[in-house]
C-alpha positions, 0 to 999 in steps of 0.5 A: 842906161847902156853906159852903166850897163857897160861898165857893170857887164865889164866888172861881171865878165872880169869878175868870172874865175875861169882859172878856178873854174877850169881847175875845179873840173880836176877836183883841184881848189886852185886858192889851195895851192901852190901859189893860192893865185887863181890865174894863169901862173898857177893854173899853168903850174898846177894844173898845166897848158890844157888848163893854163892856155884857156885860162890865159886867153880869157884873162886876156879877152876879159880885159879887151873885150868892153874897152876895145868895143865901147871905141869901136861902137862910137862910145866916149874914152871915158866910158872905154876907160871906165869898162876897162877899171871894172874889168880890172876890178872885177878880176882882183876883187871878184864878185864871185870869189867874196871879193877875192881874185888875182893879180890882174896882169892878164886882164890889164893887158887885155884893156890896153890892148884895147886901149893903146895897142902899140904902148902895150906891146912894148911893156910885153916886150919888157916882160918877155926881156926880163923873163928871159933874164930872171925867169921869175914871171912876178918880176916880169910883169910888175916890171912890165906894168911900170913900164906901161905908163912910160910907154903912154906917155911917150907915144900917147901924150894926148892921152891924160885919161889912159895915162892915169888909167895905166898908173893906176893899174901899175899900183895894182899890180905891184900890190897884188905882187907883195907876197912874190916879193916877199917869197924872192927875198927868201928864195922860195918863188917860183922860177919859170921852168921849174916844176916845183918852188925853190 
């Protein structure tokens, strides 16, 4: 029983909007503006850090949380791969939002922090390389999340199931970016240190 008691608490945990949620307190639907995104960018945008700083921190820690203690409690790699996709899921598709959510950066980072700390720091380093060269947060972590799975396969060759993980999670992320990109090729997407869209 706690195997699937681990995998649906990490989909319920990723599935809580706190972005949304923080937003709310300010009489704000988030879904309603700028972006329409519920996470950290645009709680950030809208509402600034006192909203966007927890919100980025429990994206995070949402995605760590039940990968990182399923190894740490002797649980099998599948069964931390597998809380780490449902929290993953839970985020993008929220229970609590008819199946609606984010973009899933934060969380992804969350699980492989948890997962494979070392290839997830040097896809952070490529997010903050390219922000500080584009300044479009959307270029940066989809650039950061294709990098990931290189960064596995190179300093974790034997691990096939995190590699796959990470793939899958890349595909995400670029899906979930489709309308940024649109937005960029019309020259309406938000560039960081802006205070309103081009």
């Amino acid at each position: 029983m706690i195997v699937p008691a681990v995998i649906l608490s990490a989909y319920l945990l990723g599935s809580v909007p706190i972005g949304y949620l923080l937003v709310r307190l300010k009489g704000i639907d988030i879904r309603r503006v700028g972006s329409g995104n519920i996470g950290f960018t645009n709680v950030l945008r809208t509402a600034g850090w006192k909203y966007g700083l927890p919100t980025l921190i429990f994206d995070i820690g949402k995605g760590f949380l039940f990968p990182f203690f399923a190894l740490y409690l002797g649980l099998s790699e599948w069964v931390a791969i597998s809380a780490g996709f449902s929290a993953i899921c839970g985020h993008n598709w929220s229970i609590f939002l008819k199946g609606k959510g984010g973009k899933g950066v934060l969380t992804t980072c969350g699980v492989f922090l948890g997962l494979a700390p070392v290839p997830t720091l040097g896809a952070g380093s490529i997010f903050c390389i390219v922000l500080l060269l584009t300044r479009y947060i959307s270029v940066s972590s989809t650039t950061a999340a294709i990098s990931l799975p290189l960064f596995i396969l190179l300093l974790l060759r034997d691990k096939t199931s995190v590699f796959i993980l990470s793939l899958i999670s890349a595909i995400f992320v670029v899906i979930k970016h489709i309308p940024n990109f649109k937005r960029l090729i019309t020259g309406t997407e938000f560039k960081i240190g802006n205070t309103h869209k081009q």
